[in-house]
Structures are given as structure tokens and as C-alpha cells.
C-alpha positions as CSV (number, residue, x, y, z in Angstrom):
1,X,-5.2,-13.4,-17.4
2,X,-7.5,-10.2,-17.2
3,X,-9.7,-12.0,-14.6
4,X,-7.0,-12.3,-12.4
5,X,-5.8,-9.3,-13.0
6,X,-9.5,-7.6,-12.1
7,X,-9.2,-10.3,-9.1
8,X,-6.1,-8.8,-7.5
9,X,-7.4,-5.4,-8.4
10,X,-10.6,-6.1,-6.2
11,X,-8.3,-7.6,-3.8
12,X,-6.1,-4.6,-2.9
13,X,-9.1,-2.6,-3.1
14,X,-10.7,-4.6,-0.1
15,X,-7.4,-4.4,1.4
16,X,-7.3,-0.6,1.6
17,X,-10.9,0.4,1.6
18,X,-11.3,4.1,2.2
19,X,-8.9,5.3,3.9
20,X,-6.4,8.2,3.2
21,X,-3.2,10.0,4.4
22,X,-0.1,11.4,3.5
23,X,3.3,10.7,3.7
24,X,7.0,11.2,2.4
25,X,7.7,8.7,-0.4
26,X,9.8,5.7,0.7
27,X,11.2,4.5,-2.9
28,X,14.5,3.5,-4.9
29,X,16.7,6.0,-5.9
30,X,15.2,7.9,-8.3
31,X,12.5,5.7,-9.6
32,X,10.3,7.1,-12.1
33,X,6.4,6.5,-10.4
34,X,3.4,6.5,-12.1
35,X,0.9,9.5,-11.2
36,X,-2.2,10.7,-12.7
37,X,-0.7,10.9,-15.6
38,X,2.7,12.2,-15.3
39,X,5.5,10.5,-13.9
40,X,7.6,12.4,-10.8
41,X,10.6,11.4,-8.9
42,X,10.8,10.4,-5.6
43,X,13.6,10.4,-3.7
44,X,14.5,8.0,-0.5
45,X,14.1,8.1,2.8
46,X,14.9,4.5,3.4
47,X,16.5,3.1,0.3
48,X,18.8,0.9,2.4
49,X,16.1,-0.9,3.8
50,X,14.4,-1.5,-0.3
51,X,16.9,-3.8,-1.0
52,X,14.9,-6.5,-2.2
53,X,11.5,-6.6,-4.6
54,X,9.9,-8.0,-1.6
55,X,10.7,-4.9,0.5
56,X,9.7,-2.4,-2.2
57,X,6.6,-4.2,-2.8
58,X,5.8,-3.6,1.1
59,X,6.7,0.1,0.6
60,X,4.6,0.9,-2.0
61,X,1.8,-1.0,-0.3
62,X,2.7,1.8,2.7
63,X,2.8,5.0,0.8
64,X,0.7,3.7,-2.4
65,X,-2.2,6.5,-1.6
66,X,1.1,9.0,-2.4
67,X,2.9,7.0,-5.0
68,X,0.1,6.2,-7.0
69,X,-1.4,10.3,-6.5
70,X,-4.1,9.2,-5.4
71,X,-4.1,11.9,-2.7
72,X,-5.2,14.2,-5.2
73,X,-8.4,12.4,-5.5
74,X,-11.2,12.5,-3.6
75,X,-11.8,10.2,-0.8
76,X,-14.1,7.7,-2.3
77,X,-11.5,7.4,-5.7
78,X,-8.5,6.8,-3.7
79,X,-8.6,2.8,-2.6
80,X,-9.5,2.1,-6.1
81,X,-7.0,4.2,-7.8
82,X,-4.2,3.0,-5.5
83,X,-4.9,-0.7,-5.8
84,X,-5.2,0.0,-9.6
85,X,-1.3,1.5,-9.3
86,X,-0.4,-1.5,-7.1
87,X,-1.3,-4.1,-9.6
88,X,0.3,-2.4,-12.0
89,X,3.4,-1.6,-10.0
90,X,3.9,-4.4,-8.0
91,X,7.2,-6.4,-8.8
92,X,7.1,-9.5,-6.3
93,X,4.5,-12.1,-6.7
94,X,5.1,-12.8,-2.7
95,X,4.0,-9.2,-2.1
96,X,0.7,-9.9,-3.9
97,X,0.1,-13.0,-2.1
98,X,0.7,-11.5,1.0
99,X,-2.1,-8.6,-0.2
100,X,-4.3,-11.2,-0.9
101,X,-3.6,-13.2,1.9
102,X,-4.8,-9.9,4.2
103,X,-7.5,-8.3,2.1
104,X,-10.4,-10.6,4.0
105,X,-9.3,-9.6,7.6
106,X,-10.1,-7.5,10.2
107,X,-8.2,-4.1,10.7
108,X,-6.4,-5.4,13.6
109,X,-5.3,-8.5,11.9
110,X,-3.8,-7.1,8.7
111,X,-2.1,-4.3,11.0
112,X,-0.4,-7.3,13.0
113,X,0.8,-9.7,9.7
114,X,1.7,-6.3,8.1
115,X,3.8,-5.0,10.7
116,X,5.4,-9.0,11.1
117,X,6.0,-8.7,7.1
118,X,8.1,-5.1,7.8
119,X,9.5,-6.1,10.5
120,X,11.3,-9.1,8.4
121,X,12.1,-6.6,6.0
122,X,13.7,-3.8,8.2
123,X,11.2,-1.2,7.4
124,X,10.4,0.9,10.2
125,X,7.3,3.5,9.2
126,X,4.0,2.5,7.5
127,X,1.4,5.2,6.6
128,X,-1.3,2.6,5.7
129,X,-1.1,1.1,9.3
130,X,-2.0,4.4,11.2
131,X,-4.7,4.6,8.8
132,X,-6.1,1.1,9.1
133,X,-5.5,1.8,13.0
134,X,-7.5,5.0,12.8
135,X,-10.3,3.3,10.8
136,X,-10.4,0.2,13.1
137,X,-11.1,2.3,16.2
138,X,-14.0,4.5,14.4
139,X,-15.5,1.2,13.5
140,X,-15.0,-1.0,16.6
141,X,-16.2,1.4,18.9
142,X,-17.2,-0.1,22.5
143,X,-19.7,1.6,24.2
């Protein structure tokens, strides 16, 4: 069980690289989420559309950098930190396979099956795709 648990880790941690960004928590009502060590509240600004595990799974794959605190890390601590916080907060096993199922994939690629995924879902704004945007155009430059 641990290996697959230090697989999935790995996983999400190829999934996000190194990327950061901020933005407002999109969460359940008052759901208690894990930081560096202290637990906050976040409040909702789309709770009607986290009406499923699925679609809170997708979420916190969106705003995980926030959720998880990992903005208060350096750059190069963040993707591991935040796919550390996934694993452990995660509550869907179709949102992990669907991490999986992305983590090997070009930038462009996960942008398009994640945006398909949230579209199904109803969610509307993803901080992780401007990110993975912004990081596929520094490293797909055409000159």
C-alpha cells in the first residue's frame, strides 16, 4: 500500500511540476483544510458546482498550490508539497485516475482533458491551467 501511495505521490508531482500561483479557494462550506500545519477555513466561491467527490477532487487539483499552503513555500517545494496534500486529500478514486491518467502528457494535452473533466463538472475557473498554459509557452517556444 505505501508503494502506491509514494506512486501517486510521484504522479501528481509530475502532473504539477513547478509551477505556482494564487488564487481564491474553491471548497465546501466550511471545510477544515490541511496547511503547514494548521488547519484554516475556506469559504466558497463555487460550492454549488462541488456537489459531487468527483468535482471537489477537480477543485482541489485547481487551487491545491493554495489549499495545500504551499504558496508559502518556495518555488521548488511547492509541486511536491501540493501533490503530498492531494494524496492525502483526495476523496474520489476517479479523480486520481484521471491525475494519473494526465501526469505523462504534454502541457497542452492535460490543459485540454482537464478543461473536458471541468467542463462535465460545471466548474468554470482553474488556476493550475493558466499555470500549465504559462509554463507551456516558456517551454515551447518557436523561434
Amino acid at each position: 500500500m505505501k508503494s502506491i501511495y509514494i506512486s501517486f505521490v510521484l504522479a501528481l508531482c509530475s502532473t504539477w511540476g513547478c509551477l505556482n500561483g494564487d488564487k481564491e479557494a474553491v471548497t465546501k462550506p466550511a471545510e477544515k483544510v490541511a496547511t503547514t500545519g494548521q488547519l484554516q477555513d475556506q469559504a466558497p466561491t463555487e460550492a454549488s458546482n462541488a456537489d459531487t467527490p468527483m468535482a471537489r477532487d477537480l477543485i482541489r487539483i485547481c487551487d491545491g498550490e493554495k489549499l495545500s499552503g504551499a504558496l508559502e513555500l518556495p518555488l521548488g517545494d511547492r509541486a511536491m508539497h501540493t501533490a503530498i496534500w492531494l494524496a492525502s486529500n483526495m476523496e474520489s478514486q476517479a479523480a486520481r485516475d484521471f491525475s494519473a491518467s494526465i501526469r505523462a502528457l504534454p502541457m497542452a494535452e492535460r490543459i485540454v482533458l482537464l478543461n473536458d473533466e471541468l467542463s462535465k463538472h460545471a466548474i468554470e475557473e482553474c488556476d493550475i491551467i493558466g499555470r500549465w498554459a504559462d509554463f507551456d509557452k516558456k517551454t515551447n517556444k518557436v523561434e
